[in-house]
N, C-alpha and C positions, 0 to 999 in steps of 0.2 A: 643597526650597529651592534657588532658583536664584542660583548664584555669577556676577554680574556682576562681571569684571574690565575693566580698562584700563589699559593700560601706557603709563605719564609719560618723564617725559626723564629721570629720577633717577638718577643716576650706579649704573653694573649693582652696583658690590661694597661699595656704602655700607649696606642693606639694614639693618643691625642697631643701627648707631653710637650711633643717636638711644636704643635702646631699652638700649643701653649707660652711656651718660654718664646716660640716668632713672634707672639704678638706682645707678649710683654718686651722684648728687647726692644732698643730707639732707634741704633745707628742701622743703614740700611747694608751694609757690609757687614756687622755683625748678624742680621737677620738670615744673610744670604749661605753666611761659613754654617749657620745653625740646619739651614737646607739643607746643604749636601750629605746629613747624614741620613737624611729621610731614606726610609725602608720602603718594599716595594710597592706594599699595601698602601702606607703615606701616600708614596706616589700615584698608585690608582686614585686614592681621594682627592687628590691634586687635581686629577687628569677629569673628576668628575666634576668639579668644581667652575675649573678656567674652561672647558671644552666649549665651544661654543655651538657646536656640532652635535654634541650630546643632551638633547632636550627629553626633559622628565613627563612636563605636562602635570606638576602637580605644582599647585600655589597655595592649597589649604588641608587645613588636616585637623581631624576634631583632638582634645584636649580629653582623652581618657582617663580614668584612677590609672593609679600605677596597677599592673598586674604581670603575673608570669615573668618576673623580670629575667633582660639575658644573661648568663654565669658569667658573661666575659666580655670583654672589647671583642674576644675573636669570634665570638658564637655572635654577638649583636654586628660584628662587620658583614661574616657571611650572611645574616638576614638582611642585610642593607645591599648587596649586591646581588640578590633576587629581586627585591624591590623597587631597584635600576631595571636591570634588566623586565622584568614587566613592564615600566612607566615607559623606557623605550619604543616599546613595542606597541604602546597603546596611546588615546588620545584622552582628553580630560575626561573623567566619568565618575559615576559616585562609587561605581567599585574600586577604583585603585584608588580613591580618597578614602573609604573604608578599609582597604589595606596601606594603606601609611597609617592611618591612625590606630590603627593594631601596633602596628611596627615601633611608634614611637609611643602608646601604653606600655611597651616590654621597655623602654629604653629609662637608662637611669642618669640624674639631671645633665652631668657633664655629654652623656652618649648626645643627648634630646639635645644639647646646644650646638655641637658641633655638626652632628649630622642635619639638625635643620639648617645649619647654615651653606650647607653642599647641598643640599634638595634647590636653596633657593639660588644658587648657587654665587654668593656672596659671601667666599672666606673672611675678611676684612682683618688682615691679621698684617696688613702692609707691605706684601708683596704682590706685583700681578707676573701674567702672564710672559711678558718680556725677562724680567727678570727670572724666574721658574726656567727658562729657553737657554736663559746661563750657566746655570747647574747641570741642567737636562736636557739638553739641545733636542728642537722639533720634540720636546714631550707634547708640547701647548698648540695643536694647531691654531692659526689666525683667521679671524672672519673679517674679511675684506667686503667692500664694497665701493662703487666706483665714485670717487671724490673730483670734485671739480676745482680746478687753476683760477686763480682772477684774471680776467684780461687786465693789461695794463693802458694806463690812461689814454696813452697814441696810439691803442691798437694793434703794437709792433708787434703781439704773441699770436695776432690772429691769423693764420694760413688761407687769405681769399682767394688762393686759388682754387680753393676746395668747395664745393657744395654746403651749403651752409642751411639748419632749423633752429629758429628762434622760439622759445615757449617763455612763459612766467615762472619767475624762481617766489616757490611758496615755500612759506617760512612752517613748515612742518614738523610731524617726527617722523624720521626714518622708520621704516619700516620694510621685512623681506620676507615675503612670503611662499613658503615650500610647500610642497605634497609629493613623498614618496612612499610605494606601495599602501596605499591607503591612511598614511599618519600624516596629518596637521603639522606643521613649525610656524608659528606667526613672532619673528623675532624683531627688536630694534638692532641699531647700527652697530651695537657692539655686542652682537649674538645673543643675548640678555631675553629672555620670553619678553611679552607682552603680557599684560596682567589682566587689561579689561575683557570681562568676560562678553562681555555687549557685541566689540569689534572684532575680538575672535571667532566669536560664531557665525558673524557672514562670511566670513569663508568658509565654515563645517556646512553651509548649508550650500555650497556651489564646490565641495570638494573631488567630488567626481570629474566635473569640466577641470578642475586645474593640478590632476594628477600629471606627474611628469614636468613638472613646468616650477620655476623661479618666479615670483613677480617681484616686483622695486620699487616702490614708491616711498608716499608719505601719507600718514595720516592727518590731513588738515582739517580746517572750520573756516572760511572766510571771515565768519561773523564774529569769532572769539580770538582773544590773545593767546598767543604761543606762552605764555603761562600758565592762564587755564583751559586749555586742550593737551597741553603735554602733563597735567596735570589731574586728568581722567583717563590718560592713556596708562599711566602711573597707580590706580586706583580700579579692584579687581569689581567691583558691583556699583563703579559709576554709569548711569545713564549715557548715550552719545545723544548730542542734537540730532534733531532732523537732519541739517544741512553737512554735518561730519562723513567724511568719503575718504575714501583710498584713491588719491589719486596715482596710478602709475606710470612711471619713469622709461619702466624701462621691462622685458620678456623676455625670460631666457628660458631654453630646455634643461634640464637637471644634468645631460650629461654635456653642455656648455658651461655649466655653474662649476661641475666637478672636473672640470680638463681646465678650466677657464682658457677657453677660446668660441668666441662665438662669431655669429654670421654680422653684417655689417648693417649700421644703425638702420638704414631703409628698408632694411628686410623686417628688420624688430618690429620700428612702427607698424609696419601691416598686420602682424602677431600681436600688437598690442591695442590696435582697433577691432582682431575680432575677440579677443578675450574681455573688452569690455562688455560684447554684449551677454554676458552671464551673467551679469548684477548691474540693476543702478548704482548700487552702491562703489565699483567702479568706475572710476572715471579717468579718458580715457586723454592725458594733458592735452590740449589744443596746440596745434604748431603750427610755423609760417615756415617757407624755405626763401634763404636770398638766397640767386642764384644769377648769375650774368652783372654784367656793369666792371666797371671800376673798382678800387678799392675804396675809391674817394665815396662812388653810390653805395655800397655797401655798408658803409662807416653809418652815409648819412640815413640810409633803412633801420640798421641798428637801434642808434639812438630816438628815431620815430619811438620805434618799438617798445626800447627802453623808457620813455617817457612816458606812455600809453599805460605800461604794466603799470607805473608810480602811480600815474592817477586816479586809478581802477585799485589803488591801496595794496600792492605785492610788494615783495619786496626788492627786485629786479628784473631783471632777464639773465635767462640761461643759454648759451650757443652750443650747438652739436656741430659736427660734422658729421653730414650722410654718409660717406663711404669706410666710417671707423668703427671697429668694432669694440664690443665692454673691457671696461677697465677696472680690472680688481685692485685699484690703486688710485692717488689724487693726480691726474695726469693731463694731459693735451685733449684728452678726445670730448670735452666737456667744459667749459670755460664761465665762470657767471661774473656777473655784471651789477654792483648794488651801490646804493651812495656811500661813501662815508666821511659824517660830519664829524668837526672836530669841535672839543671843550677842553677850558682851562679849569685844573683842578690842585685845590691844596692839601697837601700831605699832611695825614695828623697822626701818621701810624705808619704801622707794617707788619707783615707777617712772614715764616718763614714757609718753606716750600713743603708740600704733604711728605709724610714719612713713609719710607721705601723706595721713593724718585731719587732721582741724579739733582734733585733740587733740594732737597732736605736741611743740608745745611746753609743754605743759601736762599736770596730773598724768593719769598713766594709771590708778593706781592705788595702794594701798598695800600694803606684806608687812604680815602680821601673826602674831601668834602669841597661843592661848587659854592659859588656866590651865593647862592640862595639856604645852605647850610647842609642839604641834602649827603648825606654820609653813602660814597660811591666805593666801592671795591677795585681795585685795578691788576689782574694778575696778569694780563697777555699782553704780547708785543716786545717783550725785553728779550736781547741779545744775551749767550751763556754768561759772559763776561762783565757784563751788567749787573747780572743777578748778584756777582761777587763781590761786583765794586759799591754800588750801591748800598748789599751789605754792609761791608765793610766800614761803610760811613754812615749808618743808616741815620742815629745820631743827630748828624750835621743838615739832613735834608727836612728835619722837622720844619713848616711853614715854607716850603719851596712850592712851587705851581709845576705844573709838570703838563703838557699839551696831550691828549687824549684822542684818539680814532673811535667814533663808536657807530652800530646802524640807524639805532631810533633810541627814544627815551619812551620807556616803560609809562603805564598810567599811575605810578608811584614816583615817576620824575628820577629813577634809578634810569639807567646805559644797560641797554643789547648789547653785547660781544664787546666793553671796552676793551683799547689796546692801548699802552705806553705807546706816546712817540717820540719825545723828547722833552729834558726839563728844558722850565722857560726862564733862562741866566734874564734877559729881559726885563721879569715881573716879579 
């Protein structure tokens, strides 16, 4: 990727101000009017920050004396945009961690905060991406990836006339792994590196077989909790188990990824049984296909299935359609299948919405606590209008029960993925 700069008339040592006073202001209308005055430069840092496209490859960096400091924001930016441009270009190595930590010996405290916070690329100053796209329309490209519909309880979303592959929905972390002209990308679902050095390196070491190529999957464990396995994925010098694999989803070509249009799921699968044999370490999901009958035998293959995966401990089942091609969106060509139970929980709290969102001043969410006293958080499943009204009373809903969606209860007896479903006038 090629860094196009251009250096404006911006006063050299003002560089950060703007992205100072964003994160000290609250409201997120105010954070946004403070945006549009960002300068161009601002904006490249913007652009190096939210990009999801633009990986550095760098996660550490040693902690030098101060020396050689730069005269300026503008002399320490132009050094910071060589040092892009190199990490671009290159994959993790001790030489360009030995050139950051040059980079950030020259840098002076405020330079060292801001700029490490673009390297790791978490501004946190309470705007993202979407928002930034309002100011600066397509500044921010999006990393998309193909998100799955619930079927609904009768089945009505399902198309049986179509050819149909059933697999196990594993409760993982997203992961998307690239190789072009000889550079590494191992990112999560929201373009974000991956940190563990462990799991990135089984792909440096098959990176030749998977030049030109996209893979999709997930990093699972059967054996461990989606707390701590997304919690060494999180964690740059954790160990993986033995049993930890890539399992993948889905194969695409790079210049499928970059047109987004690709060939149709039966061709994938073929692409993606021979790409497992490059590594044990991928693996290559297991599928069934229904295909013929009824819709009534189809329903009842399904739920075999679905029952199967429960008891072998996944979390559902996932449906394809064979003749569909990928979807860089949450769409039809992908549908999953998981239980969900409900619980009665009593309000003892609230909170309001993260600051920069369109929830901000409106409910975030509730505390809660079940029969057993266990303190549950609840922020999903409310309606925009909800979040208002609710507000607005929040007061009066102290000690109400409110009926809850969730997947499984944690080994802390906390809710997977709770959702509001409605308070219980009732109880």
């Amino acid at each position: 990727m090629e860094l196009k700069i251009k250096v404006n008339e911006e006063h050299p040592d003002s560089l950060f101000d703007l992205f100072h006073k964003i994160e000290k202001t609250s409201g997120r209308n105010d954070k946004m009017d403070l945006l549009r005055l960002a300068t161009e430069k601002q904006r490249f840092l913007l652009v190096a920050a939210f990009n999801p496209y633009m990986q550095f490859h760098i996660t550490k960096w040693g902690h030098t004396p101060f020396s050689s400091p730069f005269k300026s924001d503008q002399e320490a930016y132009l050094a910071f945009v060589e040092l892009l441009q190199l990490a671009i270009k290159s994959n993790r190595s001790s030489y360009l961690e030995d050139r950051t930590s040059e980079f950030f010996s020259r840098c002076n405290p405020t330079q060292n905060f801001w700029f490490g916070r673009i390297i790791n690329k978490d501004l946190k100053f309470g705007l993202q991406s979407k928002s930034i796209n309002k100011i600066f329309p397509e500044l921010i490209p999006t990393f998309d990836v193909m998100l799955a519909e619930t079927v609904e309880p009768d089945f009505s979303n399902v198309d049986f006339r179509r050819n149909l592959c059933i697999e196990r929905k594993y409760d993982g972390f997203r992961v998307v792994v690239k190789v072009e002209n000889g550079i590494l990308d191992v990112v999560g679902r929201s373009g974000k590196p991956i940190l563990n050095r462990q799991f990135v390196s089984q792909f440096e070491k098959i990176k030749d077989g998977l030049e030109g190529f996209v893979l999709d999957g997930e990093g699972y464990c059967h054996t461990l909790s989606f707390e701590t396995f997304s919690g060494i994925m999180r964690r740059e010098d954790e160990s993986l188990p033995d049993d930890f694999k890539f399992y993948m989803f889905d194969v695409l070509t790079l210049n499928e990824w970059k047109g987004q249009h690709s060939i149709n799921l039966e061709d994938r699968l073929e692409r993606r049984f021979q790409m497992a044999a490059l590594s044990d370490f991928l693996v290559d999901v297991p599928y069934w296909t229904i295909n013929g009958g009824t819709p009534e035998i189809k329903i009842g293959l399904i739920k075999e299935f679905f029952d199967r995966f429960l008891d072998e401990g996944y979390e559902g089942a996932m449906l394809k359609y064979a003749d569909k091609m990928y979807q860089w969106k949450r769409g039809d060509a992908m549908l999953k299948i998981k239980p969900q139970d409900t619980i009665d929980l009593q309000i003892v709290g609230w909170y309001s919405g993260q600051a920069g969102t369109k929830f901000e001043a409106v409910l975030g969410g509730f505390s809660c606590v079940d029969e057993n006293g266990t303190e549950i958080r609840v922020g999903g499943g409310f309606k925009d209008y909800e979040r208002s009204d609710f507000w607005a009373v929040r007061e009066s809903l102290l000690g109400r029960w409110i009926e809850v969606e969730f997947t499984e209860k944690t080994a802390k007896d906390s809710l997977r993925h709770p959702r509001f479903k409605r308070l219980r006038d009732d109880k």
